[in-house]
C-alpha positions in Angstrom: -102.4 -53.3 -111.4 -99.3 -52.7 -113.3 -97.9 -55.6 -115.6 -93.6 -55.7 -115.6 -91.9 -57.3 -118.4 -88.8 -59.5 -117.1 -86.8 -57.3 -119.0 -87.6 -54.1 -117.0 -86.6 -56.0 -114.1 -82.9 -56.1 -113.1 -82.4 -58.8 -110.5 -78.4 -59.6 -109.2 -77.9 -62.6 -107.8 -75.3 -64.3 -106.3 -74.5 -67.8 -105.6 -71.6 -69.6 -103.7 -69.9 -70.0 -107.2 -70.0 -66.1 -107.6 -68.3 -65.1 -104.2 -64.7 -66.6 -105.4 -63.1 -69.4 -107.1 -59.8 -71.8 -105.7 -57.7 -68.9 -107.3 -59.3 -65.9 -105.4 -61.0 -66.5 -103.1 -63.4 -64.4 -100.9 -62.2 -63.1 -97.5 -65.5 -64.9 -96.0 -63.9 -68.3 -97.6 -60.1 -67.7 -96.8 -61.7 -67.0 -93.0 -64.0 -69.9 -92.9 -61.5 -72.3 -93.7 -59.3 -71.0 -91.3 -61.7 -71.7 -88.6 -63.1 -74.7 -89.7 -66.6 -72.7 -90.5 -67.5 -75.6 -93.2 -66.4 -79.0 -91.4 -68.9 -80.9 -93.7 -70.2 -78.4 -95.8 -74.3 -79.2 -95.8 -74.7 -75.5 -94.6 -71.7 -73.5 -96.4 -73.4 -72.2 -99.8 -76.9 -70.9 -97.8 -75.1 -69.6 -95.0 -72.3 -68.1 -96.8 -74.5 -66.2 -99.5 -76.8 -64.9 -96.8 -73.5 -63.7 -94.8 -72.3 -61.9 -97.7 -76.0 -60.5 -98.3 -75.6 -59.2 -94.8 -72.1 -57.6 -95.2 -72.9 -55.9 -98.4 -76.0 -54.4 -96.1 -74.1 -54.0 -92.8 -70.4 -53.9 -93.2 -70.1 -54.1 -88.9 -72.5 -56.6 -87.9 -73.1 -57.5 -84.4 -73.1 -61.0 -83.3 -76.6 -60.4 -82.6 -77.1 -59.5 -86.2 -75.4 -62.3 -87.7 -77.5 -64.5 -85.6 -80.7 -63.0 -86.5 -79.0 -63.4 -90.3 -78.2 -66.9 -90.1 -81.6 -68.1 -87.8 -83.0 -70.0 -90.8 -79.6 -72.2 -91.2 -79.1 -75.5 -90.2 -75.7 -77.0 -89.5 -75.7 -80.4 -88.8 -71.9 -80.5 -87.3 -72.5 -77.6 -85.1 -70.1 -74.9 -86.7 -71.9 -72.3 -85.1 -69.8 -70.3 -83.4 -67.0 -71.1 -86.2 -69.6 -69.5 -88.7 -70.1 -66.3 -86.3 -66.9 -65.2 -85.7 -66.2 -65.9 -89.6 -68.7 -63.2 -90.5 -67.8 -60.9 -87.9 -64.3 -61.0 -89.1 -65.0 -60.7 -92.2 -66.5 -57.3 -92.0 -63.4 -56.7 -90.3 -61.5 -57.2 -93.2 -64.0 -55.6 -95.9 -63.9 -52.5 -93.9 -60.1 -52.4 -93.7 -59.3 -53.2 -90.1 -57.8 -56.5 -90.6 -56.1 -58.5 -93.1 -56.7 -62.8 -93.8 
């Protein structure tokens, strides 16, 4: 069995802190807040990492997909549908057919 040394492994990852600050902020977070995606905020930084893990991998996601995405995430003020259609739009954006 082959033995890796940590520095021949190249690992990026990206927390909530990493997809934009109060200055610039992320498409996914100018959206959000528009549509009242984080009312409390217990679920924002899993369900907005794993979003933008999803859009880097499938810049049109179906609803479908984002729920398939998002299955493990519990919201405890019921944002669901908020948090959907925040995704959704959001590849919208990233791919150029809309604007926040």
């Amino acid at each position: 069995m082959p033995v890796f040394r940590a520095v021949n492994l190249f690992i990026n990852v990206v927390t909530v802190e990493g997809l934009g600050d109060e200055k610039n902020l992320h498409p996914m977070q100018k959206i959000g807040h528009m549509y009242v995606a984080a009312d409390c905020g217990f679920c924002t930084a899993g369900w907005e990492v794993t979003a933008k893990g999803l859009l880097d991998k499938n810049p049109n996601p179906s609803v479908n997909d984002v729920k398939a995405a998002l299955a493990g995430h519990i919201c405890r003020c019921a944002a669901y549908s908020a948090i959907i259609r925040t995704v959704v739009d959001t590849g919208k954006v990233l791919r150029g057919e809309a604007e926040v």
